[in-house]
C-alpha beads as a LAMMPS data file, in Angstrom:
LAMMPS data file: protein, C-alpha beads

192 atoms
191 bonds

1 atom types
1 bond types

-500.0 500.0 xlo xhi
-500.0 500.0 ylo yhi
-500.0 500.0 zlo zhi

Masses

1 110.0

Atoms # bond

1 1 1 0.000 0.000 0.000
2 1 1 2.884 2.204 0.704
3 1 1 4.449 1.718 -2.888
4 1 1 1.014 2.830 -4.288
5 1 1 0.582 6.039 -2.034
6 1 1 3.909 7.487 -2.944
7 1 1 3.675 6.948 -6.387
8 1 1 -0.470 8.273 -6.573
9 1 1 2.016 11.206 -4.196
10 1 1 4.663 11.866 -6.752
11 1 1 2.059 12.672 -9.430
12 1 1 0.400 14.522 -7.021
13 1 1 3.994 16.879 -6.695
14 1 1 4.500 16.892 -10.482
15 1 1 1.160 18.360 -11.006
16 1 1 1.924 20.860 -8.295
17 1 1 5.722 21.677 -9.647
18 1 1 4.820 21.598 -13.456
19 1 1 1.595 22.895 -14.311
20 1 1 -0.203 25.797 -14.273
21 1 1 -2.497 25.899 -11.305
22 1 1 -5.571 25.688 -13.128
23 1 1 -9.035 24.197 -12.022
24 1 1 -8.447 21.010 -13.494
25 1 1 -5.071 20.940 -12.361
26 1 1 -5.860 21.221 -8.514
27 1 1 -8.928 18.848 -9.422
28 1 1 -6.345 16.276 -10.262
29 1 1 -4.149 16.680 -7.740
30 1 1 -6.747 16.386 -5.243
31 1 1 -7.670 13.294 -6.892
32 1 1 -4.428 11.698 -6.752
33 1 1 -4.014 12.728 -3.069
34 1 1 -7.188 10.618 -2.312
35 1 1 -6.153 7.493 -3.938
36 1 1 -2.771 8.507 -1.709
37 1 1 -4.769 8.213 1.679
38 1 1 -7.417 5.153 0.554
39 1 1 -4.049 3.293 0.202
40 1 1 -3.036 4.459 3.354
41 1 1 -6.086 3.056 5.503
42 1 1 -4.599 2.945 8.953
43 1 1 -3.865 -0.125 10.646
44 1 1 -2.523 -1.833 13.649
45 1 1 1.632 -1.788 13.769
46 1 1 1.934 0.834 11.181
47 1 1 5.562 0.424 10.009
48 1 1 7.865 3.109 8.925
49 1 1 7.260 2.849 5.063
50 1 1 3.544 3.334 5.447
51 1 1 4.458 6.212 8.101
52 1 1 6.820 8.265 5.955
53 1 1 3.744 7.502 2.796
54 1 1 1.270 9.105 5.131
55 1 1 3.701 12.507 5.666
56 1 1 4.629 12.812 2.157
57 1 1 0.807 12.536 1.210
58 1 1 0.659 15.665 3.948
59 1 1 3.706 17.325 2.025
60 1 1 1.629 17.105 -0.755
61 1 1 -1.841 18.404 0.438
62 1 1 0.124 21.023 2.124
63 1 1 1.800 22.348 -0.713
64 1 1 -1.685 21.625 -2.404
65 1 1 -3.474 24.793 0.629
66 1 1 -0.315 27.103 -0.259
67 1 1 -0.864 27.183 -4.009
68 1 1 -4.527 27.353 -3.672
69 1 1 -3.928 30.252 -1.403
70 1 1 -4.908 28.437 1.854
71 1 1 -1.240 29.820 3.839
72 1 1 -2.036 29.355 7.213
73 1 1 -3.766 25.799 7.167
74 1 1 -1.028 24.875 5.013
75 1 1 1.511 26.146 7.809
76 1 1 -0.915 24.286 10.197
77 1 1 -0.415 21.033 8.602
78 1 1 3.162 21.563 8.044
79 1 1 3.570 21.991 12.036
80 1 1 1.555 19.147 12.940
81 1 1 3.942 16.991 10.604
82 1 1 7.085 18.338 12.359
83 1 1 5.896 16.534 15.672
84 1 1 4.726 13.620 13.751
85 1 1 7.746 12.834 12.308
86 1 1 9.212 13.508 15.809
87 1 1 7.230 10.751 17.083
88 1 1 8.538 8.139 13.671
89 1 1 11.668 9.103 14.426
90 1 1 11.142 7.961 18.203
91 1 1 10.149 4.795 16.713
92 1 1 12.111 4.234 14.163
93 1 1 15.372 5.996 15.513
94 1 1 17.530 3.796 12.594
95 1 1 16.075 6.014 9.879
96 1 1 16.964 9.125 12.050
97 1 1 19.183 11.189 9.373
98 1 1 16.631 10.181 6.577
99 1 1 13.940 11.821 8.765
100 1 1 16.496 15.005 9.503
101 1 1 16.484 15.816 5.614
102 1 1 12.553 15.392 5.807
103 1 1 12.100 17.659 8.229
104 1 1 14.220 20.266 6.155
105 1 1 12.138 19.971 3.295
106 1 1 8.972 20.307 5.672
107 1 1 11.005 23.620 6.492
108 1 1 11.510 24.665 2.989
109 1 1 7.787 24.197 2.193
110 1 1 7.535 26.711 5.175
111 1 1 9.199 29.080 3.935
112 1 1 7.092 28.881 0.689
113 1 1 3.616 29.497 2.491
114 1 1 5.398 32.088 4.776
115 1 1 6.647 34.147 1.758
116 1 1 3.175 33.467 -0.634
117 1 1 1.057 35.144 2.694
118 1 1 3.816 37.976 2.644
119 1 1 5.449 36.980 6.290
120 1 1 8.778 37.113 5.477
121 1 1 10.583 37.222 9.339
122 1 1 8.776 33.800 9.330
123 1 1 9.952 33.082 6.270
124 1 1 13.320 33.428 7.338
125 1 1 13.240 31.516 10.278
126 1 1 11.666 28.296 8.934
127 1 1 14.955 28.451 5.967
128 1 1 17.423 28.972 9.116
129 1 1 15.569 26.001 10.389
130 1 1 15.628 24.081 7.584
131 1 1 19.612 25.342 6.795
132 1 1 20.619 24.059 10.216
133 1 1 19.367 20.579 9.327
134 1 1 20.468 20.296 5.893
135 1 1 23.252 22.882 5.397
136 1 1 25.022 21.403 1.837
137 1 1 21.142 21.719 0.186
138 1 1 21.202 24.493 -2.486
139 1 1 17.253 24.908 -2.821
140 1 1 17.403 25.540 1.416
141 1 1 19.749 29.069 0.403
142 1 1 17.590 29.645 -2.584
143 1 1 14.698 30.064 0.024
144 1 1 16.835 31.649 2.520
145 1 1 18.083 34.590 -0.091
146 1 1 14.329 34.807 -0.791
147 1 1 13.318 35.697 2.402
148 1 1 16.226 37.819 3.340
149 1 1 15.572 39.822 -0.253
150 1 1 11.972 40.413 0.789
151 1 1 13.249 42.185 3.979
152 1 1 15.542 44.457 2.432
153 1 1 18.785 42.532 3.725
154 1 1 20.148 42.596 0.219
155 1 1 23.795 42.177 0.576
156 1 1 22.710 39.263 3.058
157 1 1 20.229 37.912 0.601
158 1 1 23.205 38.211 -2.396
159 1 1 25.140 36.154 -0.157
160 1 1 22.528 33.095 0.255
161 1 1 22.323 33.105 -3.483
162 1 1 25.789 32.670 -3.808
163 1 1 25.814 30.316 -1.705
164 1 1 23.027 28.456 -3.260
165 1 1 24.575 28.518 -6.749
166 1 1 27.912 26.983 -5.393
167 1 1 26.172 24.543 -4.355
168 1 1 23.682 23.780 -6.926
169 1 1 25.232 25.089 -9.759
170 1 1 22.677 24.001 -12.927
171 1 1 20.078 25.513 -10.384
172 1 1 18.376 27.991 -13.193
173 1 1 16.105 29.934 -10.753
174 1 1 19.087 30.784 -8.367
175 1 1 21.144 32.107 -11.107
176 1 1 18.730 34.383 -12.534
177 1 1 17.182 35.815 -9.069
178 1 1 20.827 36.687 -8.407
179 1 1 21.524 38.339 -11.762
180 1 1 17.911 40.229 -11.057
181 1 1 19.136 41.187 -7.588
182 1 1 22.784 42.294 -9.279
183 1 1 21.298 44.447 -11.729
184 1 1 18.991 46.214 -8.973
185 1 1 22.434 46.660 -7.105
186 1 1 23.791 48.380 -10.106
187 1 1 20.678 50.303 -11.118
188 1 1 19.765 49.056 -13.970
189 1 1 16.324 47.867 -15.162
190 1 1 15.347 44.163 -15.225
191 1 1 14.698 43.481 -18.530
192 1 1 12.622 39.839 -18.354

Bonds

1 1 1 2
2 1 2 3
3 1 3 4
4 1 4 5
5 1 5 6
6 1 6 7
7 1 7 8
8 1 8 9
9 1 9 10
10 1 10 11
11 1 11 12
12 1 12 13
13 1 13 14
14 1 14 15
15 1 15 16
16 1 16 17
17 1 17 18
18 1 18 19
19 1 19 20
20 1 20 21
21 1 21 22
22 1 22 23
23 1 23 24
24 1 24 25
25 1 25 26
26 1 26 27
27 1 27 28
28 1 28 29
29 1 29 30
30 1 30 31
31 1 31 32
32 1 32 33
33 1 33 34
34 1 34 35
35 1 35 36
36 1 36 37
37 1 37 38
38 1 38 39
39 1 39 40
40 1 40 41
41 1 41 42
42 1 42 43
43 1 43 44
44 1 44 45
45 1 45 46
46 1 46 47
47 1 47 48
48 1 48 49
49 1 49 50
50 1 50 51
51 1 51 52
52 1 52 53
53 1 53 54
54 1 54 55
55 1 55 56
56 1 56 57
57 1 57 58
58 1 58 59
59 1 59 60
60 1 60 61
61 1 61 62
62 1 62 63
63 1 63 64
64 1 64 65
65 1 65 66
66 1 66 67
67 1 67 68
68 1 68 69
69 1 69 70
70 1 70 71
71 1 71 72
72 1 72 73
73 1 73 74
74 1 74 75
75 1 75 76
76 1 76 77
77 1 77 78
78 1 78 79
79 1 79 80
80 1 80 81
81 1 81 82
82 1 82 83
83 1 83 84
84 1 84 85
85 1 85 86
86 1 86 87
87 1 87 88
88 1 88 89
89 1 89 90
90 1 90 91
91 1 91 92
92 1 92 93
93 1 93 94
94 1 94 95
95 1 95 96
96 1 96 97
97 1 97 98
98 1 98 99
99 1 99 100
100 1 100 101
101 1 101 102
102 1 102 103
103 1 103 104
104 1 104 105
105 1 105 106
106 1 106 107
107 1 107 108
108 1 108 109
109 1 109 110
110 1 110 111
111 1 111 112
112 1 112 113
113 1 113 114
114 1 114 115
115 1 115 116
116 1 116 117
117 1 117 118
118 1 118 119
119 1 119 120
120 1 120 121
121 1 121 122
122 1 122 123
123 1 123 124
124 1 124 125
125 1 125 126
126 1 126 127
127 1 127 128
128 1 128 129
129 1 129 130
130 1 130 131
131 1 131 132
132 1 132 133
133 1 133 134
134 1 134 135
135 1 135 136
136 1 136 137
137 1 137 138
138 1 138 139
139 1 139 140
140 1 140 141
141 1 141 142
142 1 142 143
143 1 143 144
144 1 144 145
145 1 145 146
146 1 146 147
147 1 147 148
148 1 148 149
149 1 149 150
150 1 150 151
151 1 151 152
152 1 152 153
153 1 153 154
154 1 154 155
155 1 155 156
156 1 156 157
157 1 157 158
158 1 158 159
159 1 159 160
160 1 160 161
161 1 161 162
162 1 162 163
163 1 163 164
164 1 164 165
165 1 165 166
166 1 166 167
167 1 167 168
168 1 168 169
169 1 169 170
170 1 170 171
171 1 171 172
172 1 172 173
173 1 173 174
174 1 174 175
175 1 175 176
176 1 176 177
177 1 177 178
178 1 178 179
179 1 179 180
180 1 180 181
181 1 181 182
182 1 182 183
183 1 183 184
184 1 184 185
185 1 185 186
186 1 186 187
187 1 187 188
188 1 188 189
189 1 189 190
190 1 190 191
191 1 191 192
């Protein structure tokens, strides 16, 4: 059941990542987030493949409430899945650093709903959260130089996106915010 969750899951996040956010689109999602949780019926002994399949399927729904506009039950739902996964990890205690990198991404998404309702001090403390976890991930600076750009700590913010381009250096979006940011340094216009 787990096998089928996360795969009903990843179309779920390619939906969310790739297309436009159109009716049909969240329609679809929705619908694959469903099939997600009816393979997910609870039962007695869960084991840890079934419990990490029941938190992505929560990624995904969260993500799901921040691109639908729905920030703060997003952030909800994001927060309740921090102490969940606390209380896998308890379990489960092998799986420990797998769980650490999950709970940076639960960080990054975060930071998403955080910047999309315009909170950016929040913002900026989930990505510190999430950096502290996961230091060496590119996308967690990316997020970070977000933040810090939306609060006006520009030379700060240049210096995340550095940072996130050394590390992820094919990263498209990283380059080109910086270049934006550059050019705004420099005074000249963005041109697209």
């Amino acid at each position: 059941p787990s096998s089928r969750a996360r795969a009903h899951v990843e179309l779920a996040m390619l939906h969310l990542r790739h297309l436009p956010p159109t009716p049909q689109t969240v329609d679809l999602t929705r619908s694959h987030l469903l099939q997600a949780r009816e393979a997910l019926a609870p039962g007695p002994g869960e084991d840890y493949d079934t419990a990490m399949a029941a938190l992505m399927t929560d990624n995904a729904q969260a993500l799901l409430l921040n691109h639908t506009g729905l920030f703060r039950e997003a952030n909800q739902l994001l927060m309740e899945m921090l102490g969940r996964l606390t209380a896998v990890t308890e379990r489960f205690p092998v799986w420990r650093a797998r769980n650490t990198l999950l709970q940076s991404v639960i960080h990054i998404n975060q930071v998403q709903c955080h910047l999309a309702a315009g909170q950016p001090l929040d913002a900026l403390e989930a990505a510190e959260a999430s950096a502290r976890l996961d230091p060496f991930n590119g996308e967690v600076h990316l997020f970070k130089a977000r933040a810090l750009q939306k609060l006006g700590r520009v030379p700060s913010a240049r210096e995340a996106y550095v940072r996130s381009a050394a590390l992820e250096p094919t990263r498209v979006d990283t380059w080109t915010e910086l270049a934006v940011l550059e050019r705004a340094l420099i005074g000249q216009p963005h041109t697209g």
